[in-house]
PQR file of N, CA, C, O and H, with PARSE charges and radii, in Angstrom:
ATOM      1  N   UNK A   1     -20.618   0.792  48.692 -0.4000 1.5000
ATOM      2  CA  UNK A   1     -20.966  -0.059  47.573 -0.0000 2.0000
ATOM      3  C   UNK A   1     -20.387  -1.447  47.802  0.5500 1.7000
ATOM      4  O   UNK A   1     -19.398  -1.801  47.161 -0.5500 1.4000
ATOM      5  N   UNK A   2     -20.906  -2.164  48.601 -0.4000 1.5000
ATOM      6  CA  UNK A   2     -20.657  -3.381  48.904 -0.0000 2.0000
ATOM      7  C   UNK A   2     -21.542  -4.688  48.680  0.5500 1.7000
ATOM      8  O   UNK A   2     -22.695  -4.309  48.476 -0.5500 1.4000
ATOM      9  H   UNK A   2     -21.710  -1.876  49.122  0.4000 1.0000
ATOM     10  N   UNK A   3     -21.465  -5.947  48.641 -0.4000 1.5000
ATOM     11  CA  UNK A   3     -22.004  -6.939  48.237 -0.0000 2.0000
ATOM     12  C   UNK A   3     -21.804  -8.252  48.922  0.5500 1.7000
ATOM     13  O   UNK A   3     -20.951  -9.014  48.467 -0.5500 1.4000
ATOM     14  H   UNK A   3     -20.528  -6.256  48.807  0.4000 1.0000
ATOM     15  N   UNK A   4     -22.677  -8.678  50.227 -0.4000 1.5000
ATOM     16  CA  UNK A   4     -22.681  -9.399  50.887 -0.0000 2.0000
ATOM     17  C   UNK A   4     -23.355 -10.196  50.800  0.5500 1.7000
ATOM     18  O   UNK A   4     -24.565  -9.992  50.704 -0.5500 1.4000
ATOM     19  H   UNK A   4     -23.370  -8.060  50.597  0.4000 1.0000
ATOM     20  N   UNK A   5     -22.499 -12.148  50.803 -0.4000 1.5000
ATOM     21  CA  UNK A   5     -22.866 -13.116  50.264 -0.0000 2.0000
ATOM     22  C   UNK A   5     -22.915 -13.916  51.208  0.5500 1.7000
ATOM     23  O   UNK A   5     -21.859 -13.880  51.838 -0.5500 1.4000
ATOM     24  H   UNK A   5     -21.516 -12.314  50.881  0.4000 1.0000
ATOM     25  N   UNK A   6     -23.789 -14.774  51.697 -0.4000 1.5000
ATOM     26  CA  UNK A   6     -23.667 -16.020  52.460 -0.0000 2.0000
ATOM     27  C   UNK A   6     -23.846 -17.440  52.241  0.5500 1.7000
ATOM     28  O   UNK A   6     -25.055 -17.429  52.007 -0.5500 1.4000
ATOM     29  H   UNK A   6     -24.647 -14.803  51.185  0.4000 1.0000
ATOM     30  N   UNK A   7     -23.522 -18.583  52.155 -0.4000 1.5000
ATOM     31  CA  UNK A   7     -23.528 -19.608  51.804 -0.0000 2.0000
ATOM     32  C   UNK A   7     -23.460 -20.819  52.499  0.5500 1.7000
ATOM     33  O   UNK A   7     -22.692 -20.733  53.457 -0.5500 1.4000
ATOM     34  H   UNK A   7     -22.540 -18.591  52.345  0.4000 1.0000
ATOM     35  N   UNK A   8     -24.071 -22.102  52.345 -0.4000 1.5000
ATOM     36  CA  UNK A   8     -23.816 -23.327  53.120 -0.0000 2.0000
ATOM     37  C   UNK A   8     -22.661 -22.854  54.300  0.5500 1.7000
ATOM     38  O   UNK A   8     -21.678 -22.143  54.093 -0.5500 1.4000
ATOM     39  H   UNK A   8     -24.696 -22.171  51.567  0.4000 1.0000
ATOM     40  N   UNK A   9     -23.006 -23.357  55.365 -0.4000 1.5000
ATOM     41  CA  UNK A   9     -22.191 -23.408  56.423 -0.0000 2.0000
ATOM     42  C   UNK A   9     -22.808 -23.651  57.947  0.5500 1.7000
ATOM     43  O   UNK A   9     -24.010 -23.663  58.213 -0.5500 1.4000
ATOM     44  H   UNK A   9     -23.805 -23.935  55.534  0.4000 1.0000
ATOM     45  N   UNK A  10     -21.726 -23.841  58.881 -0.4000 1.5000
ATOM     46  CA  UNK A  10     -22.429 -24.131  60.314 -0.0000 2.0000
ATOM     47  C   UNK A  10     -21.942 -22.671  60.910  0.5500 1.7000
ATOM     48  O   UNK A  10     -21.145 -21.818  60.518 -0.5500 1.4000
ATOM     49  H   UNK A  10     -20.749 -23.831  58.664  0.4000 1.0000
ATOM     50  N   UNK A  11     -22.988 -22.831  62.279 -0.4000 1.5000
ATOM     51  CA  UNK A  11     -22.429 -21.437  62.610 -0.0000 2.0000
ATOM     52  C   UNK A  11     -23.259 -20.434  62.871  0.5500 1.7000
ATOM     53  O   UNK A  11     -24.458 -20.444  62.594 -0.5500 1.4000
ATOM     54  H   UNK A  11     -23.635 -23.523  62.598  0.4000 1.0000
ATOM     55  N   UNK A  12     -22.697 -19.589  63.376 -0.4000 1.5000
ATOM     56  CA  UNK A  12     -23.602 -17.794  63.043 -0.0000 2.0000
ATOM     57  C   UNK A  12     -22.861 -16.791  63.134  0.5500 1.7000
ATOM     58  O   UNK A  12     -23.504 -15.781  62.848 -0.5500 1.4000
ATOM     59  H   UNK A  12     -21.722 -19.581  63.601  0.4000 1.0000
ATOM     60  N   UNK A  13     -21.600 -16.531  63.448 -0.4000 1.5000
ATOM     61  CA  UNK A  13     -20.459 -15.334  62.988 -0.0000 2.0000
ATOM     62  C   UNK A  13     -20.885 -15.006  61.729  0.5500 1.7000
ATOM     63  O   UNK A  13     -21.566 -14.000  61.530 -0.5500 1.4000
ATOM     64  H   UNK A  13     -21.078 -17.352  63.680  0.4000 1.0000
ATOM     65  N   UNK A  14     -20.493 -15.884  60.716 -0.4000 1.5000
ATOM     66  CA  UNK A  14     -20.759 -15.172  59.362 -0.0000 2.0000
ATOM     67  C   UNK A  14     -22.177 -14.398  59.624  0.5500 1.7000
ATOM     68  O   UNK A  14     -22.093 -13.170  59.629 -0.5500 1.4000
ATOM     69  H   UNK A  14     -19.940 -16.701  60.879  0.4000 1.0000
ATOM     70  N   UNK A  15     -23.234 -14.866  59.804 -0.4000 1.5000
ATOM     71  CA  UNK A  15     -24.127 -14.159  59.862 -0.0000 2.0000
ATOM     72  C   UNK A  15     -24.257 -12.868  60.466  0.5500 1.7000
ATOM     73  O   UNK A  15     -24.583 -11.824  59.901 -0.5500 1.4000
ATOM     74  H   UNK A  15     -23.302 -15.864  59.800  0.4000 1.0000
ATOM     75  N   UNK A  16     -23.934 -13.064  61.813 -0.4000 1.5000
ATOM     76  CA  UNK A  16     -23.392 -11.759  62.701 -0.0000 2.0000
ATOM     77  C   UNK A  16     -22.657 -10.465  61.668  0.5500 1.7000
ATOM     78  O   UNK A  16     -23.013  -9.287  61.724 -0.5500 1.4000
ATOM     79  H   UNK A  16     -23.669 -13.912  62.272  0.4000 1.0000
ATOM     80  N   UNK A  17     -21.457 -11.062  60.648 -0.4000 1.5000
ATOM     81  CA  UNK A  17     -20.704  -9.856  60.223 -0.0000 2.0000
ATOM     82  C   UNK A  17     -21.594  -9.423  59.119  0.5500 1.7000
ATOM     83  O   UNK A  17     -21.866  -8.259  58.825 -0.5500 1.4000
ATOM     84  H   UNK A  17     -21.169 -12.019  60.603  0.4000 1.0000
ATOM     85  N   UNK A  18     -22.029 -10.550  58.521 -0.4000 1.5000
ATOM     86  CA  UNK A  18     -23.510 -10.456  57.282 -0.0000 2.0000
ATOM     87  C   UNK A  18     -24.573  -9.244  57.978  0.5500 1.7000
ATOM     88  O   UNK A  18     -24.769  -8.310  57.200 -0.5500 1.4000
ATOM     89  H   UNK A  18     -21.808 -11.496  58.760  0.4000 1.0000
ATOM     90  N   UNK A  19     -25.174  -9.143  59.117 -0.4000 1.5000
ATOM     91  CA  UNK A  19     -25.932  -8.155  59.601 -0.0000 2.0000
ATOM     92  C   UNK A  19     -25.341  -6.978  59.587  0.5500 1.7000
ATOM     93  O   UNK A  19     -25.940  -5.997  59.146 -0.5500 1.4000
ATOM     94  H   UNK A  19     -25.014  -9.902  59.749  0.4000 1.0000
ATOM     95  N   UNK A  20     -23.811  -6.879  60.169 -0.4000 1.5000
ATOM     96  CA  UNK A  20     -23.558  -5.439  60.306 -0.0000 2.0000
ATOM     97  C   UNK A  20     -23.195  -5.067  58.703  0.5500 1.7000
ATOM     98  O   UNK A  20     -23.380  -3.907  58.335 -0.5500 1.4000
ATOM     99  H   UNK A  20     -23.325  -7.675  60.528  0.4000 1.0000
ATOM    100  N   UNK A  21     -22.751  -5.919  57.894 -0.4000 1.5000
ATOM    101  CA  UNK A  21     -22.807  -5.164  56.257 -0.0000 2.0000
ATOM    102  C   UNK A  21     -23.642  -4.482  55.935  0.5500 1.7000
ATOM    103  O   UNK A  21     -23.566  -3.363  55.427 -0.5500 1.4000
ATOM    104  H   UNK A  21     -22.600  -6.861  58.192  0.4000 1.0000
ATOM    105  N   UNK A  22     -25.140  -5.512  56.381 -0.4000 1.5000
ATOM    106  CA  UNK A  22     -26.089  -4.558  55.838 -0.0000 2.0000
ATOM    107  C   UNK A  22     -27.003  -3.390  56.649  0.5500 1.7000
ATOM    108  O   UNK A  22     -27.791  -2.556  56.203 -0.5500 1.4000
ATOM    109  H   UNK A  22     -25.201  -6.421  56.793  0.4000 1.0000
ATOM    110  N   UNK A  23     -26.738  -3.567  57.485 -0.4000 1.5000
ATOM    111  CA  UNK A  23     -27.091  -2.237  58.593 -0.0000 2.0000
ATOM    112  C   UNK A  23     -26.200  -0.933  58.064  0.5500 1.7000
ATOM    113  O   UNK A  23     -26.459   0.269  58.141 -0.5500 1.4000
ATOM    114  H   UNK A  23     -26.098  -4.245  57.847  0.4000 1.0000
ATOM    115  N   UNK A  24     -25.046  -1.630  57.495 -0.4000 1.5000
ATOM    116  CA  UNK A  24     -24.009  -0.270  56.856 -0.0000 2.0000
ATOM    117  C   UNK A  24     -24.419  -0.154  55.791  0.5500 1.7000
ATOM    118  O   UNK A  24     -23.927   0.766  55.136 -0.5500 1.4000
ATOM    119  H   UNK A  24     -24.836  -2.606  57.432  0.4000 1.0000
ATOM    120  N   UNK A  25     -25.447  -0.979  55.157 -0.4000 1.5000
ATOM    121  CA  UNK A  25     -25.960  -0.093  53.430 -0.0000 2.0000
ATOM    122  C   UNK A  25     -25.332  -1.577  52.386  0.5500 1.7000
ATOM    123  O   UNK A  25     -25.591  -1.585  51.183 -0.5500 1.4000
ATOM    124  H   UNK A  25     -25.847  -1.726  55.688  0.4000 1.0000
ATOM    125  N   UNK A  26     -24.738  -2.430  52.856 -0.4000 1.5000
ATOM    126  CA  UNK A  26     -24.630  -3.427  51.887 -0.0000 2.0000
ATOM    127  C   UNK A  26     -25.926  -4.147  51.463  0.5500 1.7000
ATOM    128  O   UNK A  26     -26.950  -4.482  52.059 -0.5500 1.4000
ATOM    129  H   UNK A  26     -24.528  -2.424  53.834  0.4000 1.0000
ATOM    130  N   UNK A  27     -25.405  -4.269  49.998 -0.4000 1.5000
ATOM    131  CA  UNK A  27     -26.674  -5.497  49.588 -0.0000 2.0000
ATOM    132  C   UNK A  27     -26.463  -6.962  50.179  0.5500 1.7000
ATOM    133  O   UNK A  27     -25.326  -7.410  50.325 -0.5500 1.4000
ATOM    134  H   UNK A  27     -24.574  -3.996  49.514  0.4000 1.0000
ATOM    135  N   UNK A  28     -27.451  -7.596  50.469 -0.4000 1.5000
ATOM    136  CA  UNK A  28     -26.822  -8.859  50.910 -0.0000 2.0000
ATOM    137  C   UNK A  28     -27.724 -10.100  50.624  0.5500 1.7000
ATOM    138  O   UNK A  28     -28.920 -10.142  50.914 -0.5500 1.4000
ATOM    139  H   UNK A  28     -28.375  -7.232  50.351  0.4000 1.0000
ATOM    140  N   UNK A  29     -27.028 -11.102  50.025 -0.4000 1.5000
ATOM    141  CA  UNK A  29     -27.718 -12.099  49.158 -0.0000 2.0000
ATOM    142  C   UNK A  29     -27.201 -13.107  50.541  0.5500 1.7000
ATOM    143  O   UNK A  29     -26.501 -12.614  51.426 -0.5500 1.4000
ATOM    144  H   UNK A  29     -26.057 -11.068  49.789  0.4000 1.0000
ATOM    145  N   UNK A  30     -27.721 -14.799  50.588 -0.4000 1.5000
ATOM    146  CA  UNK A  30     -27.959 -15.751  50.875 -0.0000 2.0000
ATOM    147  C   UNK A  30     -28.371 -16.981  50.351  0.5500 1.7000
ATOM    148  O   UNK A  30     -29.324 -16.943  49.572 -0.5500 1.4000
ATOM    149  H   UNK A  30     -28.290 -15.200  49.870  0.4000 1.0000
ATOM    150  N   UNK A  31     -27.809 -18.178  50.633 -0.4000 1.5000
ATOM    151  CA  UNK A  31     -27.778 -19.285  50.011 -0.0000 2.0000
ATOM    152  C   UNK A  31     -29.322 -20.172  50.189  0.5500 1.7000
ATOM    153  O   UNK A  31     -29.734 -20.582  51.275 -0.5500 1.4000
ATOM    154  H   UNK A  31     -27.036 -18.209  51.266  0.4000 1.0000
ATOM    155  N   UNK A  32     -30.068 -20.355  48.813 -0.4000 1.5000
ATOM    156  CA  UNK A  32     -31.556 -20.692  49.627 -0.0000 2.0000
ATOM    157  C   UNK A  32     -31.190 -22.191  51.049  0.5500 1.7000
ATOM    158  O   UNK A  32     -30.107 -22.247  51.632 -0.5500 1.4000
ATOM    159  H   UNK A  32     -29.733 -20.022  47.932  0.4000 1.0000
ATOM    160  N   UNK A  33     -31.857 -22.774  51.203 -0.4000 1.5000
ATOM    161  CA  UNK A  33     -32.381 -23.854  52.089 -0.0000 2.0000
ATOM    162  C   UNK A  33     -32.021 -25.186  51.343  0.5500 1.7000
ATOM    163  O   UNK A  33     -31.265 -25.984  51.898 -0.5500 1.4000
ATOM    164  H   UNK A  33     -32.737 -22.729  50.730  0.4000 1.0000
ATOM    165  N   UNK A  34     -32.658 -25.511  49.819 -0.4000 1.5000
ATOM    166  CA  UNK A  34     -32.866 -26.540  49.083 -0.0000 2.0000
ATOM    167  C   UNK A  34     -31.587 -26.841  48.417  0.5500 1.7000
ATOM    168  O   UNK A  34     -31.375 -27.956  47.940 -0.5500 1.4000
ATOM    169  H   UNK A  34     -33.272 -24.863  49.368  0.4000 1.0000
ATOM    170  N   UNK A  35     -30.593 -25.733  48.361 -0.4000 1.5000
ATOM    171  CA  UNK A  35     -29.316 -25.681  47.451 -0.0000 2.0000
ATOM    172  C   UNK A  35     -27.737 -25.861  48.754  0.5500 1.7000
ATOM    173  O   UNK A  35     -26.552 -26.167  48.621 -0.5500 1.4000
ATOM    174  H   UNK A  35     -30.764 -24.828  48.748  0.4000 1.0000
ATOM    175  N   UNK A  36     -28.433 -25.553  49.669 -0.4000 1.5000
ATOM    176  CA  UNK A  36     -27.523 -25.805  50.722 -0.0000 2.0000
ATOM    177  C   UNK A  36     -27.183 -26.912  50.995  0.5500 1.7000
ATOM    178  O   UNK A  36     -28.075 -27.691  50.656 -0.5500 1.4000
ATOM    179  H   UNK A  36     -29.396 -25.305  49.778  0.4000 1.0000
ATOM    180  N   UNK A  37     -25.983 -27.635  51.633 -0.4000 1.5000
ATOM    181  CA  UNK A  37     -25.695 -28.701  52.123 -0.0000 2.0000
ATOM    182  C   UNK A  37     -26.107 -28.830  53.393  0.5500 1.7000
ATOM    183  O   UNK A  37     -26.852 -29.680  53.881 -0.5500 1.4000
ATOM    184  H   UNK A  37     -25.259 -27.003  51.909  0.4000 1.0000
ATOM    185  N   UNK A  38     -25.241 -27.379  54.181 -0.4000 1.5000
ATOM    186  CA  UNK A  38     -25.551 -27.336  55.297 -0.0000 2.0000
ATOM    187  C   UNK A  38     -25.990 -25.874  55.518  0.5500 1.7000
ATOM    188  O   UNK A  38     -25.252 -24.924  55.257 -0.5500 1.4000
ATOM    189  H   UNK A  38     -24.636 -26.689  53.785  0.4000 1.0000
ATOM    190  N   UNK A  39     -27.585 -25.719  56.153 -0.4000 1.5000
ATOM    191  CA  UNK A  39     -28.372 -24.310  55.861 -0.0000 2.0000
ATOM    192  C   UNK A  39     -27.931 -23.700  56.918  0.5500 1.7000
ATOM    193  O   UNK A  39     -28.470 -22.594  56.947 -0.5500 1.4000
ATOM    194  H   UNK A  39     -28.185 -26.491  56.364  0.4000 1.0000
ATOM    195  N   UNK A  40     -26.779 -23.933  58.377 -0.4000 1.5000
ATOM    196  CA  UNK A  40     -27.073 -23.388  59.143 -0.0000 2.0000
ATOM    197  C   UNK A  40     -26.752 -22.266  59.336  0.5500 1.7000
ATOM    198  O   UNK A  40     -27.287 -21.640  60.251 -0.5500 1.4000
ATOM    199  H   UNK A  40     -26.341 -24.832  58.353  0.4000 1.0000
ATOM    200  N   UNK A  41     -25.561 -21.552  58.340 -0.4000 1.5000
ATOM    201  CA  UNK A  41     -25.107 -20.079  58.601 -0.0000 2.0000
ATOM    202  C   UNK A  41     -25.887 -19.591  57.915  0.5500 1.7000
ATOM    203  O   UNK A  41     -26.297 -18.577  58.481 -0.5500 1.4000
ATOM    204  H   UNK A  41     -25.127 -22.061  57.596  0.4000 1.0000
ATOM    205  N   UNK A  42     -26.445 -19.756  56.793 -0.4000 1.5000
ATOM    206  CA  UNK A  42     -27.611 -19.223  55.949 -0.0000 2.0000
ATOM    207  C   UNK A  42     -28.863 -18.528  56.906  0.5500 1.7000
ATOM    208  O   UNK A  42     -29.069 -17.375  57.285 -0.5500 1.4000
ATOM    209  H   UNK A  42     -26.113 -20.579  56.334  0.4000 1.0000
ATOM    210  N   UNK A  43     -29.559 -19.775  57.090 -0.4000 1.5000
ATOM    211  CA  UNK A  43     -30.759 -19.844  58.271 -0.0000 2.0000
ATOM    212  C   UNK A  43     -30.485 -18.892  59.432  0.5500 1.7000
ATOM    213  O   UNK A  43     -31.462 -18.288  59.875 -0.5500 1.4000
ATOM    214  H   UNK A  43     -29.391 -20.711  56.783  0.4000 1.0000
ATOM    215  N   UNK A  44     -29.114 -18.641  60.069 -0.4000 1.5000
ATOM    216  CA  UNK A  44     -29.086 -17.610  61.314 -0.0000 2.0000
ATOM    217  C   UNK A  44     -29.227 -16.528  60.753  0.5500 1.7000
ATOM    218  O   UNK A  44     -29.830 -15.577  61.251 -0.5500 1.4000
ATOM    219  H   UNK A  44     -28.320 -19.131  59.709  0.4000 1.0000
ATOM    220  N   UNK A  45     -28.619 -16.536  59.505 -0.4000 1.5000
ATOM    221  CA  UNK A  45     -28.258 -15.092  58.834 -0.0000 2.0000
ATOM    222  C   UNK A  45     -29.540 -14.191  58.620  0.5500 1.7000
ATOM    223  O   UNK A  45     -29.719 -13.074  59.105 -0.5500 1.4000
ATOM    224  H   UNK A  45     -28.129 -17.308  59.100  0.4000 1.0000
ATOM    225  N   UNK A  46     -30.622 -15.086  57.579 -0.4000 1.5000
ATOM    226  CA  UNK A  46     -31.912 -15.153  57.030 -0.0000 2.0000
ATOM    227  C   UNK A  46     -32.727 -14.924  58.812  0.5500 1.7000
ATOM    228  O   UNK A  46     -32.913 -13.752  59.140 -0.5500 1.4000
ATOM    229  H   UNK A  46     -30.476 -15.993  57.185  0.4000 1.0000
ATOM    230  N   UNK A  47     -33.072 -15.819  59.634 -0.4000 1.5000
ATOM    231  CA  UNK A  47     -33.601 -15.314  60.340 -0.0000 2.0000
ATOM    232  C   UNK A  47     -33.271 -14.025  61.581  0.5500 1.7000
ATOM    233  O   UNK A  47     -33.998 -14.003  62.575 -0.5500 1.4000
ATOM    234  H   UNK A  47     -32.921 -16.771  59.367  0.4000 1.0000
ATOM    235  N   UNK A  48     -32.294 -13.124  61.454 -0.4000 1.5000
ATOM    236  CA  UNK A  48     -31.866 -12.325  62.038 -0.0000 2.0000
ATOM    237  C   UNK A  48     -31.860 -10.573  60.875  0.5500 1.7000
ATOM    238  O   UNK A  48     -31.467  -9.430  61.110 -0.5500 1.4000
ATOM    239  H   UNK A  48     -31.704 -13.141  60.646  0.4000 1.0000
ATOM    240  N   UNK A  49     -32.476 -11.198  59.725 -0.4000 1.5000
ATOM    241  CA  UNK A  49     -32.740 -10.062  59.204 -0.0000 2.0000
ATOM    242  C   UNK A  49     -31.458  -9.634  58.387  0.5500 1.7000
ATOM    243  O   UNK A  49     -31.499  -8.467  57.998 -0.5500 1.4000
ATOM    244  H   UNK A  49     -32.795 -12.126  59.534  0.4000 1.0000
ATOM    245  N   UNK A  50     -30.096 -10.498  57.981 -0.4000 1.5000
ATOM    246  CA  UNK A  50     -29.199 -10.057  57.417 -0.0000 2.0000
ATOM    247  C   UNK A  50     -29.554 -10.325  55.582  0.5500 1.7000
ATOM    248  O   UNK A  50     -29.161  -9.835  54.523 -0.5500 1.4000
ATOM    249  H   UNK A  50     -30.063 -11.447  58.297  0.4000 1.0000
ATOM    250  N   UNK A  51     -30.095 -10.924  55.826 -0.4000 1.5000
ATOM    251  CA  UNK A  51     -30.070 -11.637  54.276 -0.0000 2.0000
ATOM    252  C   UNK A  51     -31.538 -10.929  53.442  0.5500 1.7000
ATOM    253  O   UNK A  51     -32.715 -11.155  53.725 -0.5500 1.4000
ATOM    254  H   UNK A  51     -30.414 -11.322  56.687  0.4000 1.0000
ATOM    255  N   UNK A  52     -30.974  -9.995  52.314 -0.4000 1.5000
ATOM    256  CA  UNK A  52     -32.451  -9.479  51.822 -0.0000 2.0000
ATOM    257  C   UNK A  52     -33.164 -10.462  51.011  0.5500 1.7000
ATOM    258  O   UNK A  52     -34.393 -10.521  50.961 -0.5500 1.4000
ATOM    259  H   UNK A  52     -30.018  -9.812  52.084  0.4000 1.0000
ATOM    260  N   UNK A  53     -32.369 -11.231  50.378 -0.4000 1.5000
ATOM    261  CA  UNK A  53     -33.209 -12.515  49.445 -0.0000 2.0000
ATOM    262  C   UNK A  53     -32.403 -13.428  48.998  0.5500 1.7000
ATOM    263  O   UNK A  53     -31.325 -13.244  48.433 -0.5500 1.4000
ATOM    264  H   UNK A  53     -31.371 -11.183  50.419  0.4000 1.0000
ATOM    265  N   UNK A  54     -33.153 -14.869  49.361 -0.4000 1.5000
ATOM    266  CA  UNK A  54     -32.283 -15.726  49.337 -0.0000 2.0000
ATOM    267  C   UNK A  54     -32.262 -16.597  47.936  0.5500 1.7000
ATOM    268  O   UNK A  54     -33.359 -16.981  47.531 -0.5500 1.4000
ATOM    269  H   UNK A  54     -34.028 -15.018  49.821  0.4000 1.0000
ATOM    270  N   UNK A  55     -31.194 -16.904  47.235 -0.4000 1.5000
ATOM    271  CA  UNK A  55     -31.269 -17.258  46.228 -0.0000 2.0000
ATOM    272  C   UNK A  55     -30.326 -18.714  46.294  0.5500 1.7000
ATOM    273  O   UNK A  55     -29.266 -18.993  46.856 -0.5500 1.4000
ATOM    274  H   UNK A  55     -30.302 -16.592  47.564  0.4000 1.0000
ATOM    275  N   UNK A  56     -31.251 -19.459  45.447 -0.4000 1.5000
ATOM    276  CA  UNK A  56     -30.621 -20.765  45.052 -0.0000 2.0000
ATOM    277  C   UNK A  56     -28.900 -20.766  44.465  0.5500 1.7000
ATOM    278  O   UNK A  56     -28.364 -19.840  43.857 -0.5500 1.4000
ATOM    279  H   UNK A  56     -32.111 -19.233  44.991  0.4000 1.0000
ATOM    280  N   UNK A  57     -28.252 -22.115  44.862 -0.4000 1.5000
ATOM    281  CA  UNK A  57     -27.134 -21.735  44.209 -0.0000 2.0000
ATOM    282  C   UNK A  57     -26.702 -21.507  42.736  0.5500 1.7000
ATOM    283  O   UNK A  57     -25.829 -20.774  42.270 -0.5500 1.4000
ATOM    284  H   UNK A  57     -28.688 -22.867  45.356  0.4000 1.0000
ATOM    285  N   UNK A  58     -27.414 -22.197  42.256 -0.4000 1.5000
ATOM    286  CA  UNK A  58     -27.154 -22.374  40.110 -0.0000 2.0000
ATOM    287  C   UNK A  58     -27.681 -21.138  40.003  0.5500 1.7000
ATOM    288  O   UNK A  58     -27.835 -20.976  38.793 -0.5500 1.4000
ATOM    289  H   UNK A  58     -28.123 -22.791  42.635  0.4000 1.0000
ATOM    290  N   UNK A  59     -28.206 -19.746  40.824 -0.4000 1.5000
ATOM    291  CA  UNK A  59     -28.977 -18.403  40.175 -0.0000 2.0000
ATOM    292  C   UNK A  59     -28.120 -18.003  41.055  0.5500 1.7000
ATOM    293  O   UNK A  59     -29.022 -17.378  41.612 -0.5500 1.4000
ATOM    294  H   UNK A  59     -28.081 -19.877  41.807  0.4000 1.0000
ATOM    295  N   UNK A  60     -26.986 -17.720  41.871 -0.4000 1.5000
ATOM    296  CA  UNK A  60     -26.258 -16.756  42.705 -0.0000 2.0000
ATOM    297  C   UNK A  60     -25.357 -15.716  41.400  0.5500 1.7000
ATOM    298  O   UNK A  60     -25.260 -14.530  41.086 -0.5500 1.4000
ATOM    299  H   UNK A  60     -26.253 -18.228  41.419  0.4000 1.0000
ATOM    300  N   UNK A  61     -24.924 -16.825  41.035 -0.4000 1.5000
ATOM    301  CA  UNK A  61     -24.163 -15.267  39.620 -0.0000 2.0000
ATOM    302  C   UNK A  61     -25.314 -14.779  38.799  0.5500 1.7000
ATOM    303  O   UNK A  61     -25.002 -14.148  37.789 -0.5500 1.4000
ATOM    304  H   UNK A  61     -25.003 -17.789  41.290  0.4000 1.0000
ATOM    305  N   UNK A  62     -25.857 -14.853  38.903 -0.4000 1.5000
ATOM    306  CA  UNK A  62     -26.994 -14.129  37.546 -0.0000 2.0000
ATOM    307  C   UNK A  62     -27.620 -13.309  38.998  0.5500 1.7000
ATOM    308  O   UNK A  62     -27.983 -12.231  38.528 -0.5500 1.4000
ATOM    309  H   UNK A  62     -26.111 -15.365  39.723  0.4000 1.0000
ATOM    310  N   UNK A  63     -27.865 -13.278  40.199 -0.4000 1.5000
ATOM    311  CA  UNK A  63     -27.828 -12.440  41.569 -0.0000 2.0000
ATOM    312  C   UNK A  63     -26.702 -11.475  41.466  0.5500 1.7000
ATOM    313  O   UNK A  63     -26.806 -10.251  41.391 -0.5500 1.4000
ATOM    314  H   UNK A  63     -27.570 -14.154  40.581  0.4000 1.0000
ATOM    315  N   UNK A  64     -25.867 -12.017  41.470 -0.4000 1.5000
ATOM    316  CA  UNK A  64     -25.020 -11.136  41.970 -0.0000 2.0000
ATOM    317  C   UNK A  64     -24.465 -10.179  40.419  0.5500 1.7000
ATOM    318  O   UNK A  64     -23.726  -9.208  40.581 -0.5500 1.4000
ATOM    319  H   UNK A  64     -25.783 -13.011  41.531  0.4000 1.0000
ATOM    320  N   UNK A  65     -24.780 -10.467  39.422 -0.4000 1.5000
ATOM    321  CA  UNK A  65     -24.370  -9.693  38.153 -0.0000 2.0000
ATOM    322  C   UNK A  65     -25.699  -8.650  38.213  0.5500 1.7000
ATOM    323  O   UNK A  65     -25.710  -7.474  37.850 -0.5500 1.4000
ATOM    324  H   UNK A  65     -25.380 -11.256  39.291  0.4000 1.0000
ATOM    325  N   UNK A  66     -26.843  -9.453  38.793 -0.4000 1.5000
ATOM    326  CA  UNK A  66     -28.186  -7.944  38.227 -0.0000 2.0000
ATOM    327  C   UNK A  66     -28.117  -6.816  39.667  0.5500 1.7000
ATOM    328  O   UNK A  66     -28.744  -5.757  39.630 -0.5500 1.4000
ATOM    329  H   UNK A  66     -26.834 -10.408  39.088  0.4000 1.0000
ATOM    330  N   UNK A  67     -27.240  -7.232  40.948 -0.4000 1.5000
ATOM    331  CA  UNK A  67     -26.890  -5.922  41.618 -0.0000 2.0000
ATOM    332  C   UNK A  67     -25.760  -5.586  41.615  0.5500 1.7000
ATOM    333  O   UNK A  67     -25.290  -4.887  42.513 -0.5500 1.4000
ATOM    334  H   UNK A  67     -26.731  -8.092  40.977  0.4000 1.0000
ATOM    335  N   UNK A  68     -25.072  -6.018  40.591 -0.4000 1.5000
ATOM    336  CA  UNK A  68     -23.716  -5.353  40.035 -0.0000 2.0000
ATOM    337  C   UNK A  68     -24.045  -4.075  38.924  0.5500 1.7000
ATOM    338  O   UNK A  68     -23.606  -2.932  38.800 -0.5500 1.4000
ATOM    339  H   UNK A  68     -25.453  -6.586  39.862  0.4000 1.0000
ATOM    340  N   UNK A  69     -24.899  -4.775  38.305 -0.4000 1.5000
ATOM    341  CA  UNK A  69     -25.974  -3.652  37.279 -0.0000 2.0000
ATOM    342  C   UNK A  69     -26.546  -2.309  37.316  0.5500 1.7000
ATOM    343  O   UNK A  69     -26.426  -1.260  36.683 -0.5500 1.4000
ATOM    344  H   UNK A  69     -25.255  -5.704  38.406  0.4000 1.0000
ATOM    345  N   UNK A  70     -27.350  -2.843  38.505 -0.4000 1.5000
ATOM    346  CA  UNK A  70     -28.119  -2.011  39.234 -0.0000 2.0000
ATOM    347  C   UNK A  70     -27.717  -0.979  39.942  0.5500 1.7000
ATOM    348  O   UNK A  70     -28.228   0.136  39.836 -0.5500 1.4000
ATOM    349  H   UNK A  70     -27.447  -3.695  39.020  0.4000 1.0000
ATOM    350  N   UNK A  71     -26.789  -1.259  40.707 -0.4000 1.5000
ATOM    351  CA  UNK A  71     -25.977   0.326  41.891 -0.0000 2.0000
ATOM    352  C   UNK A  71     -24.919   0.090  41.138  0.5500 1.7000
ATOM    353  O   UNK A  71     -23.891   0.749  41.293 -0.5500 1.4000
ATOM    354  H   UNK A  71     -26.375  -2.164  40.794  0.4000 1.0000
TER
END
């Protein structure tokens, strides 16, 4: 029961550990494109299949409260 978040950043580690969360059964949210400063840990994350849906930043808690809900 885990909950994996990614956000503005450079890079792709985060993303890397973001994939194996969810290969282990984590949910895993992501920072959209338009709300980012910098999309690039987002974007590795998102295109490598870690990120199930990417949500803007002003909607990440109302994200992350409806799969707090949910499982």
């Amino acid at each position: 029961n885990a909950l994996g978040i990614i956000m503005t950043g450079m890079g792709k580690d985060g993303a890397a550990e973001l994939a194996e969360m969810r290969r282990q059964g984590a949910r895993t949210l992501g920072q959209d494109a338009d709300s980012c400063i910098v999309y690039g840990m987002p974007r590795a994350a998102f295109e490598m299949g870690a990120v199930q849906k990417q949500v803007p930043l002003n909607k990440m808690a109302e994200a992350i409260n409806e799969l707090a809900l949910k499982y």
